[in-house]
N, C-alpha and C positions, 0 to 999 in steps of 0.2 A: 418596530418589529414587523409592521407588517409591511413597508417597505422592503426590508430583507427576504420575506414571502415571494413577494417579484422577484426581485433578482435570481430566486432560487428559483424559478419558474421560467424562468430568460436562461440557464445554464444548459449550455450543451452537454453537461455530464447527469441529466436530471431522464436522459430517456438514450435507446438507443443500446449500443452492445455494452459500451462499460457504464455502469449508472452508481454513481456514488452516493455514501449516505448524506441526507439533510441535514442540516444542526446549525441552529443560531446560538449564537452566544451573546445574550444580555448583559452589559456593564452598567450596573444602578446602582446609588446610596437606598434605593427604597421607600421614601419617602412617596408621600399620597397616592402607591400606586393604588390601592382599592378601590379612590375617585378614578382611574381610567378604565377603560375601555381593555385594557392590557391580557385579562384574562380571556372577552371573547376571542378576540382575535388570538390567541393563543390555542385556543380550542380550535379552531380552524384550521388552524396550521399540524395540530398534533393529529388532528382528524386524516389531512393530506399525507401524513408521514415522517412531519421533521421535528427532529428532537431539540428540545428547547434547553439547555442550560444556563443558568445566572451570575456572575459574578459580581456579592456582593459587597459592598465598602458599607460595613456597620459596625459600630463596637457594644452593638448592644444585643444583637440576634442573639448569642447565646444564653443570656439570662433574661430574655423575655420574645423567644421567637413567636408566641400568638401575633405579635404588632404585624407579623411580616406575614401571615395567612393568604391573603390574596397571591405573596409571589409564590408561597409554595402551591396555592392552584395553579396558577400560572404554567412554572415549569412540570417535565415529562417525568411520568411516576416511576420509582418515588422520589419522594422531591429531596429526600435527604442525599440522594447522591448525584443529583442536577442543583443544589444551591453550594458554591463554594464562597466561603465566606471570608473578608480578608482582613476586617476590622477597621479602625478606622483610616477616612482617605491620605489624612495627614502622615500615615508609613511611606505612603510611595516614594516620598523624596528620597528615601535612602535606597543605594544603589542597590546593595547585597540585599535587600530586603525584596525589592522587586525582582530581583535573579532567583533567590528562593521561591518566591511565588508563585514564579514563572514555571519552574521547574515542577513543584509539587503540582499543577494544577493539569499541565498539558496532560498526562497519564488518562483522566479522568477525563478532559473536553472533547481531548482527541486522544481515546483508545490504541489507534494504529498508527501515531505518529511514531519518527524514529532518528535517530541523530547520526547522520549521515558519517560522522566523524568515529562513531561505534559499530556503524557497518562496516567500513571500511578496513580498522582494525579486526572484524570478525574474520572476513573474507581475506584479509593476510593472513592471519595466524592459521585457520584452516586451508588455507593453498587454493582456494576460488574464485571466482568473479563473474559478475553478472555480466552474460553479452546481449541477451533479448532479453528484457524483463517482461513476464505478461503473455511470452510467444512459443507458438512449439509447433514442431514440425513433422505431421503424422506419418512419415514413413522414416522416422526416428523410432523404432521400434521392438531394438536391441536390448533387452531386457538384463541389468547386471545386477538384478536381486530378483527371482523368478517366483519366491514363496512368501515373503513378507515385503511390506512398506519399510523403507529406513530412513535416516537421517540424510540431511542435506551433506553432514560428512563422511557418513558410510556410500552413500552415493559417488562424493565426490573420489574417496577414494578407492572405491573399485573402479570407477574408469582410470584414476593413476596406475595403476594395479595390469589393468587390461592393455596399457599402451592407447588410452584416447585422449581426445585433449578435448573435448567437449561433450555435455550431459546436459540430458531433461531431467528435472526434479519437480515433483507435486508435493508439497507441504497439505497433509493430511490433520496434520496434528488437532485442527483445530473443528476436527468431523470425527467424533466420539465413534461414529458407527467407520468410518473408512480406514480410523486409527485400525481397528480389529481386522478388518481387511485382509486377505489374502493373494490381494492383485499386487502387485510390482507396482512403486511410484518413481523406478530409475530407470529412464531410460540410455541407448546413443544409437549411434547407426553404423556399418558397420565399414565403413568409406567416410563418408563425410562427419565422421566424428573424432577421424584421427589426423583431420586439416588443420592450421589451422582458424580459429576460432575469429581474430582479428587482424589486423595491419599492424603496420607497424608502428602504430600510433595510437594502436590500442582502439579502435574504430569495428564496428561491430559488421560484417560482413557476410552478402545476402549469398553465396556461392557454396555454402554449405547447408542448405535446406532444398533437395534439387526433387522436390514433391510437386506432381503437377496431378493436381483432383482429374475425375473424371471427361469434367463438363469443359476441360483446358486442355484435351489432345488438339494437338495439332496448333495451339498456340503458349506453348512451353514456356518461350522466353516471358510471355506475361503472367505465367503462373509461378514461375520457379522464384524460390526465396523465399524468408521469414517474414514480410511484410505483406503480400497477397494471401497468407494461408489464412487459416479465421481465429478468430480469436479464442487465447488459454480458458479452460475453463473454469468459471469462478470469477467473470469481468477481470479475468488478467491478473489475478490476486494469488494466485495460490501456484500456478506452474510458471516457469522461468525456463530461457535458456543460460548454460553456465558455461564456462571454460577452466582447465585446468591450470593454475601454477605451478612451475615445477619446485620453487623455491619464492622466499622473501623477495629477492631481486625483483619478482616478475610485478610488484606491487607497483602502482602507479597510474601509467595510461590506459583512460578505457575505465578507471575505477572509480571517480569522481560520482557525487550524485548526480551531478548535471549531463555525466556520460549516458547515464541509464536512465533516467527519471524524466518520464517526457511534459517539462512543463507546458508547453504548446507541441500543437500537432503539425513536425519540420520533418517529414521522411526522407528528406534528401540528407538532415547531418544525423538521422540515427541509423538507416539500413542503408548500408553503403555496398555499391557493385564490386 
């Protein structure tokens, strides 16, 4: 665990404009943790910020979880929704039973994870697609809901509506006070949102974001595009740039998780000239 600590302390996502949350995930039967060390260093880590959960292989926690007291110190409060328990080790062998597990557990470990293969479906059936994820471009500022916040697909479809092929959208939803809100979360622009959006290869394209801040007159071409502006607000979590489908057809290139989702940082294969 507290090797993990380091690493999580060596992560370039740990400081800086996008900062992700912390979270170790402990795999133990349980056995003599209370003879270790396990809870200080536990405490140190929950002190710094990172949330600790367990997954444990016990076939007894339920009918006598006192034994297991040190790990529910251990993990971040409360410990009944950081201890997942799986019974004993000898299940794993079976396939289906690990797929289950698998399934039930990630909700819980990783809150915001998402199955890439259910987005994708999302984003057909509603006629959209992600071209910048994380990125917006402040003289994008065409407002196509002028008195309330809406939905990613009231969004989407009033720019189908208006003749654009690209949209800003802020997901509010999850800011109880910005839900009530009476500021616009849709935006477009009113040229470069009826471009458009990518290539023909479905490749996300820096020519329609032609925003050049103050402090960049007179050096345009290094300012202009989705990749020099600054970052979405929310570490990049909550506003997107999108494009229009006109139909199922347009499903495909460009939609992949690997299209949007930047697992290393490559700005030559995501914002393209």
């Amino acid at each position: 665990m507290k090797l993990a600590g380091e690493i999580l302390d060596r992560s370039p996502r740990t400081g800086g404009d996008v900062e992700a949350s912390k979270k170790i995930v402990v795999i133990t039967k349980g056995k003599r943790a209370g003879c270790t060390v396990v809870k200080s260093v536990a405490a140190e880590l929950k002190e710094a910020g990172v949330m600790i959960d367990l997954i444990l292989f016990s076939p007894t926690y339920e009918s006598n979880p006192s034994e297991y007291e040190a790990l529910q110190e251990t993990v971040s409060y409360p410990y009944h929704a950081h201890i997942h328990t799986v019974g004993g080790l000898h299940k794993i062998v079976d396939y289906s039973f690990r797929q289950q597990t698998a399934q039930s557990f990630l909700p819980h470990v990783c809150p915001d994870a998402f199955s890439p293969r259910m987005v994708y479906r999302e984003m057909c059936s509603g006629k959209y697609a992600i071209v910048h994820r994380g990125r917006t471009c402040p003289n994008w500022s065409v407002a196509l809901f002028k008195s309330k916040p809406v939905t990613l697909q009231q969004c989407r479809d009033a720019a189908a509506e208006g003749g654009y092929k690209g949209f800003i959208w802020t997901d509010v939803s999850a800011d109880p006070e910005s839900a009530k809100s009476t500021e616009p979360n849709c935006f477009t622009h009113a040229e470069d949102g009826k471009k458009d959006q990518v290539n023909a290869k479905g490749g996300a394209t820096e020519g329609t974001c032609s925003y050049v801040p103050d402090y960049g007159k007179g050096q345009e071409d290094k300012y202009k595009g989705w990749l020099p502006q600054e970052l979405a607000a929310g570490s990049g979590q909550i506003t997107t740039h999108y494009r229009v489908l006109a139909d199922s057809s347009e499903c495909g290139a460009g939609m992949r998780g690997r299209d949007y989702l930047q697992y290393k940082w490559a700005p030559k294969n995501y914002f393209l000239k």
